[in-house]
N, C-alpha and C positions, 0 to 999 in steps of 0.2 A: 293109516300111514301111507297105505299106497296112493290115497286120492291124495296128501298134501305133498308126497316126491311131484306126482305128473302134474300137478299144479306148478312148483317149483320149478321143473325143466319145462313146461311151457310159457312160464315169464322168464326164466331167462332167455329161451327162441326168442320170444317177442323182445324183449329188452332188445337184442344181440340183431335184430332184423331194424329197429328203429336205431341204430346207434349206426349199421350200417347204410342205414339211408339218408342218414343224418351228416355222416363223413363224407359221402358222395358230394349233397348238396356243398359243402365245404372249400370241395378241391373245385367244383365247376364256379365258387366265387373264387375262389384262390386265381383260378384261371383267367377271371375278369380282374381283378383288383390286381394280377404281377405279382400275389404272394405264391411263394416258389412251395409247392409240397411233395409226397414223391410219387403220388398219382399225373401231377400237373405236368411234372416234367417231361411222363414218357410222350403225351401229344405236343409236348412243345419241341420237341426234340423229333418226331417223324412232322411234323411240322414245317421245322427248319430243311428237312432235309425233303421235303413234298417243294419246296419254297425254289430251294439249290436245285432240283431236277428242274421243275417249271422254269428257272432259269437260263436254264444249260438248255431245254428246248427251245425259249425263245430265240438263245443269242446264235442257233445253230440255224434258223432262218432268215436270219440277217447277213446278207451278204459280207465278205470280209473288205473291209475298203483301207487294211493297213499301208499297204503300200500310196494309196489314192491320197494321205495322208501325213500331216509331220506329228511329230509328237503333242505339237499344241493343240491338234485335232483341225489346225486349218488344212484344207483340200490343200494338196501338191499342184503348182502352177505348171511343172513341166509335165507333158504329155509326149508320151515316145510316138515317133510317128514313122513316116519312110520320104522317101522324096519327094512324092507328089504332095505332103501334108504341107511340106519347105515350099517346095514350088509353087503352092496355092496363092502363097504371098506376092509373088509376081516381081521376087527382090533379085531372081537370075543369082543366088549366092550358092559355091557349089566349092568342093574339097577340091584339092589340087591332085593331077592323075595318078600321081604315084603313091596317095595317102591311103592310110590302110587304118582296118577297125572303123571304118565310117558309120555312123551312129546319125540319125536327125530328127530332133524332138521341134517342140513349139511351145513356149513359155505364153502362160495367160490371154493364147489367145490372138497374142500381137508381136511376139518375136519368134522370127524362125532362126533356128540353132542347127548349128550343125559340129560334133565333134570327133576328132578324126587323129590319128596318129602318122607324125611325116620326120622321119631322118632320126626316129627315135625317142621322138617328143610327142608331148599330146598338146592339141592345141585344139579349143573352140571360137567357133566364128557365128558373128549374132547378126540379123538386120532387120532394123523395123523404121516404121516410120513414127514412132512414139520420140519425143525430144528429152534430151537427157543423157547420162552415160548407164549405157544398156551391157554394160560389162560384166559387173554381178563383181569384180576385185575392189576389197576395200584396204586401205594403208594410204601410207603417201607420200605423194608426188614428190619425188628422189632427183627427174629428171625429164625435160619434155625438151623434142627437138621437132621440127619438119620436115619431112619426107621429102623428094624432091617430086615425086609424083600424088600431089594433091592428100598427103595423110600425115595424122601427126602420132608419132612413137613416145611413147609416155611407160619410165620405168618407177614401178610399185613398189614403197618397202611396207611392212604391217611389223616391223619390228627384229623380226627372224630373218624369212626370207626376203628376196626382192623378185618382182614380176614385171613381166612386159605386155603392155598391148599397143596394135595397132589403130588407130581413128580416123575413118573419111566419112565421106557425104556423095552419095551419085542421084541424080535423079530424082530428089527427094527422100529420100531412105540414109537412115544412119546404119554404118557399119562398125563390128567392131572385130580384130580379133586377138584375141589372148593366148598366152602361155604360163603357165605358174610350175614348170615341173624341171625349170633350170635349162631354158633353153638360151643361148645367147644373144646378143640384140641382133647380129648379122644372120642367123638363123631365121627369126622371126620376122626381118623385112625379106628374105628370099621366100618365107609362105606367103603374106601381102603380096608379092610380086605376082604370085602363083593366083590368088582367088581375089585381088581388086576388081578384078573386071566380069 
């Protein structure tokens, strides 16, 4: 009786060692074939989150370029600069003495900007030598009249508001400069008066 018991409990070891080896092999096809079991899941699962670290490492080497950036992922054309970046242009475009918050970037490369605040308004002034309107306001043309000193005043509407800018030519270089924050037309030719030259 006792040799047929330790017979007994050593087939079922054995039984109970191949059923576990056998379930093994199981989950490691489960793991190839995508059938979900609940061995599979715990390496799928430090997996995912082995995946999500290595992630989170890479992207913390990668410099941040959001700002460098619009939302569509094209690079940002404006580049903030100081006045010698303006000055490089050789366009002599400069704020008028008494303007304050002066700011001077450079669009693409090819227009120098400059944007400044004068009698309570903000106004930006552009010059390049690229052909075109380098103004960046879109709506329309409500009203265009001529300066008496070589530029022409052209009032914007885009439906809401209405805008102004100013348009000449010196030297080869087009100039432009704009207001969109409600300044009035007599205003906006006393800045021109200020920064045409």
């Amino acid at each position: 009786m006792k040799r047929l018991f330790a017979v007994l409990i050593a087939a079922i070891m054995i039984f109970a060692l191949v059923a576990c080896t056998g379930n093994q092999g199981n989950n490691e096809t489960g793991n190839e074939t995508g059938i979900e079991t609940e061995s599979a899941t715990v390496p799928a699962t430090e997996s995912a989150e082995a995946t999500e670290s290595a992630e989170a490492t890479e992207s913390a080497d990668v410099p941040d370029t959001t700002g460098d950036t619009s939302m569509s992922g094209v690079p940002n054309p404006v580049v903030e600069g100081d006045k010698d970046a303006v000055d490089a242009f050789g366009f002599g475009i400069h704020a008028p003495a008494e303007a304050e918050n002066v700011r001077y970037s450079v669009i693409d490369g090819k227009i120098a900007q400059i944007d400044f605040d004068y009698s309570g308004n903000a106004f930006c002034l552009r010059a390049s030598k690229e052909e075109g309107d380098i103004s960046g306001l879109h709506g329309e043309k409500v009203a265009t009249k001529d300066l008496a000193v070589r530029g022409t005043l052209t009032q914007i509407s885009d439906g809401e508001n209405t805008y102004y800018k100013v348009e000449w030519e010196r030297e080869g270089a087009n100039y432009v400069l704009t207001n969109t924050d409600g300044a009035t037309e007599i205003q906006i030719i006393e800045v021109y008066e200020e920064v045409r030259y």
